[in-house]
MMTF fields as JSON, N, C-alpha, C and O atoms, coordinates in Angstrom:
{
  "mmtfVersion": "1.0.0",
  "mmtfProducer": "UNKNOWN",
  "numBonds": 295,
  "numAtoms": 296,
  "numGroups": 74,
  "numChains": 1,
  "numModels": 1,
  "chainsPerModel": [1],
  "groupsPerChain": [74],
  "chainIdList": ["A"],
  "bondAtomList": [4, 2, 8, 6, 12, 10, 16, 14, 20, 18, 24, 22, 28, 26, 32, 30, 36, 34, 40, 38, 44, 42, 48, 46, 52, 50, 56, 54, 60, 58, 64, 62, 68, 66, 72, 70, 76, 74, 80, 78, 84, 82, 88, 86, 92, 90, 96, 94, 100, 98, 104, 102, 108, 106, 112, 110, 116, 114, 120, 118, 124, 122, 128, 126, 132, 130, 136, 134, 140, 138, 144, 142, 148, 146, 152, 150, 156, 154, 160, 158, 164, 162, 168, 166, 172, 170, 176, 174, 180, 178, 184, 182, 188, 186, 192, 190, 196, 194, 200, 198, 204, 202, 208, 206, 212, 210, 216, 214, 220, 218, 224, 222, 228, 226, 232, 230, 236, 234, 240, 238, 244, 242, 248, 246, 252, 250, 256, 254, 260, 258, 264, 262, 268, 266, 272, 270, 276, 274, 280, 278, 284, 282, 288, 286, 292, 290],
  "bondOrderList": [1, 1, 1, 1, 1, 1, 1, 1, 1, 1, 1, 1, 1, 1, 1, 1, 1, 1, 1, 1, 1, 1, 1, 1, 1, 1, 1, 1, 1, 1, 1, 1, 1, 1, 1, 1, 1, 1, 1, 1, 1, 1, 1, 1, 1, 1, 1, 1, 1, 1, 1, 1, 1, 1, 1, 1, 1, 1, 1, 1, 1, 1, 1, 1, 1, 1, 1, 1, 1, 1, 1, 1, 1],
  "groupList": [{"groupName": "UNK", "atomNameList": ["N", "CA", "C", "O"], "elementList": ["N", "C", "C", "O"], "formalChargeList": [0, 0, 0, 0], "bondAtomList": [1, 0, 2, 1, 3, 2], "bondOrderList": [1, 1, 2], "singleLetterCode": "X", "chemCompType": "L-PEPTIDE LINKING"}],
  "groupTypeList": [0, 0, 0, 0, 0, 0, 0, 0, 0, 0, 0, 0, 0, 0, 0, 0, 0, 0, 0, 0, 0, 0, 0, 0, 0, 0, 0, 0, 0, 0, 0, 0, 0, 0, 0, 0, 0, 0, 0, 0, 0, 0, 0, 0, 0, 0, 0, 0, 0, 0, 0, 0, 0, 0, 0, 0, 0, 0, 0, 0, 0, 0, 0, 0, 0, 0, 0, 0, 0, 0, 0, 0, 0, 0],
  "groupIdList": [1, 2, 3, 4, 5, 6, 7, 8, 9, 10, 11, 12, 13, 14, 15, 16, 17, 18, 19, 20, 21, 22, 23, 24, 25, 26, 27, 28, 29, 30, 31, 32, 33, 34, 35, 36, 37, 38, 39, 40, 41, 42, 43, 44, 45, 46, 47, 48, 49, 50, 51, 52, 53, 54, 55, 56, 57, 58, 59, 60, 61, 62, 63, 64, 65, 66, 67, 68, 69, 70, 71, 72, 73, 74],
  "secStructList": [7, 7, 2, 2, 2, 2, 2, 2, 2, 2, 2, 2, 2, 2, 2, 2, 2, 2, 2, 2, 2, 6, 2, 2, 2, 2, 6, 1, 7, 7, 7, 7, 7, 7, 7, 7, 7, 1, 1, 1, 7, 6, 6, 6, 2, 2, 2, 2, 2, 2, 2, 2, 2, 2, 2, 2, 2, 2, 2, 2, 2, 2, 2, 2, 2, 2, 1, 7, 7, 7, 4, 4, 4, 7],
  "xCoordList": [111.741, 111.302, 111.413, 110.692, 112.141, 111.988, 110.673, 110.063, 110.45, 109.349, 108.936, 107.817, 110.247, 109.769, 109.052, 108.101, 110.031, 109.157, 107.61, 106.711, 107.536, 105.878, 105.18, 104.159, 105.598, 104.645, 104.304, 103.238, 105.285, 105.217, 104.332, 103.476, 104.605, 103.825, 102.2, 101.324, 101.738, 100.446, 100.177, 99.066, 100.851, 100.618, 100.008, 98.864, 101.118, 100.228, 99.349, 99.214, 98.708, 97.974, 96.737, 95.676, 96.688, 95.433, 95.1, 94.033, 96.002, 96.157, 95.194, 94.205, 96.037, 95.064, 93.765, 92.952, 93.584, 92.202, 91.451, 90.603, 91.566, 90.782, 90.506, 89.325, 91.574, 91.711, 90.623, 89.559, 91.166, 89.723, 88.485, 87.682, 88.349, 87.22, 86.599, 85.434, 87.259, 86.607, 87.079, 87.729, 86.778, 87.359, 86.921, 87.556, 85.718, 85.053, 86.292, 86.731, 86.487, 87.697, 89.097, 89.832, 89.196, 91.189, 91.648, 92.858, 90.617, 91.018, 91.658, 92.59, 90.944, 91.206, 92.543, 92.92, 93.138, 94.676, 95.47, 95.17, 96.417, 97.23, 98.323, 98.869, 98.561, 99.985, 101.783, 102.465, 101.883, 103.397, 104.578, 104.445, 105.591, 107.111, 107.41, 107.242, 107.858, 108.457, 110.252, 111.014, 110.376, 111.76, 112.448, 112.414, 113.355, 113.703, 114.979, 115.52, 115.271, 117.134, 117.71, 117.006, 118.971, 119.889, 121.179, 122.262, 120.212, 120.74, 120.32, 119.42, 120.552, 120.46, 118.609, 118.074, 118.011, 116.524, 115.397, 114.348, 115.633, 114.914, 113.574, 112.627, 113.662, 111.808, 111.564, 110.528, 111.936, 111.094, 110.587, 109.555, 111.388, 110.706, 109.491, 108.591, 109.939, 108.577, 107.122, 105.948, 107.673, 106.938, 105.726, 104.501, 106.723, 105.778, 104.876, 103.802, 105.567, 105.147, 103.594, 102.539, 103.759, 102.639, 101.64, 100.507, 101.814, 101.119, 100.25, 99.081, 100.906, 100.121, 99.342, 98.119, 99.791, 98.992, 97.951, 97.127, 97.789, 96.739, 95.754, 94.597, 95.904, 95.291, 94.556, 93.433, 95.245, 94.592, 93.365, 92.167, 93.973, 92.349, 91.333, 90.149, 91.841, 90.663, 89.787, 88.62, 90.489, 90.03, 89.079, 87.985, 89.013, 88.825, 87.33, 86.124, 88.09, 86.703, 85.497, 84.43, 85.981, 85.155, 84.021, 82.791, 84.836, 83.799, 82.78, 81.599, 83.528, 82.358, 81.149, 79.96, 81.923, 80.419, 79.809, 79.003, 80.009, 79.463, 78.488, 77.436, 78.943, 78.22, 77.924, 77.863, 77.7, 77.469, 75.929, 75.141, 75.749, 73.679, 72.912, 73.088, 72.006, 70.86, 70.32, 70.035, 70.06, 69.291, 67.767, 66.982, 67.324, 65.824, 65.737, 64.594, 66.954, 65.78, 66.25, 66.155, 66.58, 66.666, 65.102, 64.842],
  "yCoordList": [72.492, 72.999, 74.521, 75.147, 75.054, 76.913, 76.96, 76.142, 78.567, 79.475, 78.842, 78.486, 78.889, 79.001, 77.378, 77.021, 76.748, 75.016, 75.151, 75.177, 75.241, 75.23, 75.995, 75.476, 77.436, 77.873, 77.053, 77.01, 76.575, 75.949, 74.418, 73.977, 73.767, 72.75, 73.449, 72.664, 74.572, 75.142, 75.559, 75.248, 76.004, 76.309, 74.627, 74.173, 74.119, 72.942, 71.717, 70.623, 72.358, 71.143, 72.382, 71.825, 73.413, 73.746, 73.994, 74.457, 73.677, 73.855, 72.689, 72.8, 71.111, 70.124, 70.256, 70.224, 70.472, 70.759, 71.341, 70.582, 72.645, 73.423, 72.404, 72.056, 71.592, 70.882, 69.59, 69.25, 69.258, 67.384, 68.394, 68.582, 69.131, 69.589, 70.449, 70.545, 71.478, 72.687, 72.808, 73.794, 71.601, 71.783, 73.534, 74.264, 73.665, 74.478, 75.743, 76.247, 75.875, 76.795, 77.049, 78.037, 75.899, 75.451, 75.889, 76.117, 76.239, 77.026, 78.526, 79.087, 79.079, 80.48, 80.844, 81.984, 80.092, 79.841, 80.313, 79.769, 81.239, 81.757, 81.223, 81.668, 79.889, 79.529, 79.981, 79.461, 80.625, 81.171, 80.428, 80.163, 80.03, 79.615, 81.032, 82.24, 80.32, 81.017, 80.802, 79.88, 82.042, 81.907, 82.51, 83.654, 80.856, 81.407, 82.152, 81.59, 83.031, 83.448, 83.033, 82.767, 82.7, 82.466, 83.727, 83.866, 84.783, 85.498, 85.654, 84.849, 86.314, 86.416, 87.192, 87.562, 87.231, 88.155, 86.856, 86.887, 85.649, 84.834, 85.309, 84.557, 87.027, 87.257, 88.134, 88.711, 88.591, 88.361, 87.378, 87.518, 86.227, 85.103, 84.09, 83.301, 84.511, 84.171, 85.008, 84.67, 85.971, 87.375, 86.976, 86.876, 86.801, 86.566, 85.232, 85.084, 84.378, 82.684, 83.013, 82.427, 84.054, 83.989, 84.769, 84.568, 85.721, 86.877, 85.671, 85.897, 84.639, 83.544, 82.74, 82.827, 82.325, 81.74, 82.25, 81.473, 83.623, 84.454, 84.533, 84.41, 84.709, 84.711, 83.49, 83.672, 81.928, 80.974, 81.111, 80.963, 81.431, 81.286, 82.273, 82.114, 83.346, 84.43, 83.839, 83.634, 83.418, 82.371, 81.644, 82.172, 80.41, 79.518, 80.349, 80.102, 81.321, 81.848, 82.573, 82.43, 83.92, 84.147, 82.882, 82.931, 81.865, 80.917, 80.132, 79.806, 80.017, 79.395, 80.261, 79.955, 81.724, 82.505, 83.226, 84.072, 83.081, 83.434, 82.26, 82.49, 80.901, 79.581, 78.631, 77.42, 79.347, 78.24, 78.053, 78.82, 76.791, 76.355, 76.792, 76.886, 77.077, 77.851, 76.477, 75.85, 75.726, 74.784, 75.08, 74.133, 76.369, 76.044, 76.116, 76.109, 76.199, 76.138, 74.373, 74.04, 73.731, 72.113, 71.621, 70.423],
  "zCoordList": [106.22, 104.922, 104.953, 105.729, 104.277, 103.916, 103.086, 102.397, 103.524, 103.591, 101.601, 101.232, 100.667, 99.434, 98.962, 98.268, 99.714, 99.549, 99.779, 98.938, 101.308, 101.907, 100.943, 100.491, 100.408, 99.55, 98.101, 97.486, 97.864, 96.229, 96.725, 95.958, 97.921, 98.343, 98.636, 98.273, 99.134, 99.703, 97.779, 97.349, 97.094, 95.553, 95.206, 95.155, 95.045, 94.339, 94.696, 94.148, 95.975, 96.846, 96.42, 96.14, 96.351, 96.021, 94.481, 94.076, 93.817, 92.506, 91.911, 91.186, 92.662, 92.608, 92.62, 91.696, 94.23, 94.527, 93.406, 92.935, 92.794, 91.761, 90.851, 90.833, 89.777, 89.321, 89.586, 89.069, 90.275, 90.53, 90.744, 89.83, 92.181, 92.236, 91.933, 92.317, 91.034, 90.334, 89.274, 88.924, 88.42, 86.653, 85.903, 85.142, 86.49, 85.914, 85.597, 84.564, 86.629, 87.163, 86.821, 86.812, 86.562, 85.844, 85.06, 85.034, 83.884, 82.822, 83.353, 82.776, 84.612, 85.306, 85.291, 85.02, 85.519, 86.733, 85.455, 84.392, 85.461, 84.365, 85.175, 86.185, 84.312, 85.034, 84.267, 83.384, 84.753, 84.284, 84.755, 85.949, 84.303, 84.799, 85.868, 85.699, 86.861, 87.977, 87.987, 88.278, 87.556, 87.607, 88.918, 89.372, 89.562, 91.245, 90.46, 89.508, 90.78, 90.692, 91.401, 92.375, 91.584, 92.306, 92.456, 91.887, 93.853, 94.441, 95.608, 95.848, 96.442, 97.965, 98.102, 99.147, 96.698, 97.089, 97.393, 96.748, 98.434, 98.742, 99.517, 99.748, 99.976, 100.174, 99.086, 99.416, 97.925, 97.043, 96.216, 95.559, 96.228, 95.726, 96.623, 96.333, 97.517, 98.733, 98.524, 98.374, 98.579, 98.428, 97.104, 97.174, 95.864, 94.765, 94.673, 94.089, 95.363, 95.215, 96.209, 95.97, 97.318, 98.053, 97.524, 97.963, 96.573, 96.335, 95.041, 94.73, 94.516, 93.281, 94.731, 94.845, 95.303, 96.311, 96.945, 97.428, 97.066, 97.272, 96.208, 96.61, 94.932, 94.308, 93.728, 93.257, 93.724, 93.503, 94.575, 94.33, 95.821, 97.038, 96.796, 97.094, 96.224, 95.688, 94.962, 95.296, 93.552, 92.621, 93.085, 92.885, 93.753, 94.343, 95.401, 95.363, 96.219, 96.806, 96.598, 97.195, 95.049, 94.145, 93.831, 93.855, 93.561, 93.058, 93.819, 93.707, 94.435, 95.899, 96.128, 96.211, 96.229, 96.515, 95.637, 96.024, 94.577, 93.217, 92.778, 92.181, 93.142, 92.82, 93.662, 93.448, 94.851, 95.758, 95.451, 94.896, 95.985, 95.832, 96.701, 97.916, 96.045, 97.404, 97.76, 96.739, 99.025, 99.171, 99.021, 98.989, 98.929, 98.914, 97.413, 96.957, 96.382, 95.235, 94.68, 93.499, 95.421, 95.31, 95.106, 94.989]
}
């Protein structure tokens, strides 16, 4: 598998995730068409695919610790 697959596979396995388990969240995700070119600039298209992949986990981690549960006020 090349670098741009695994990322678009690590993109939409956590994309899911947000999705089933953090509906709250889904709305967040500004999903844009990724346009690959077809020219020889295959690490900037890595480059960008990872820099969205970074940011879904920001996403994703903002929220956790912005909303995680305090157990003592259960």
């Amino acid at each position: 598998m090349n670098p741009s697959q695994d990322l678009i596979t690590q993109i939409n396995t956590l994309t899911t995730k947000i999705e089933t388990q953090y509906p709250e969240i889904y709305h967040f995700i500004e999903e844009q068409p990724i346009t690959i070119p077809s020219g020889t600039s295959c690490d900037t298209n890595d480059k960008i695919l990872l820099e969205y992949l970074d940011s879904l986990q920001e996403l994703l981690n903002h929220h956790l610790e912005t909303h995680q549960k305090n157990p003592n006020t259960a």
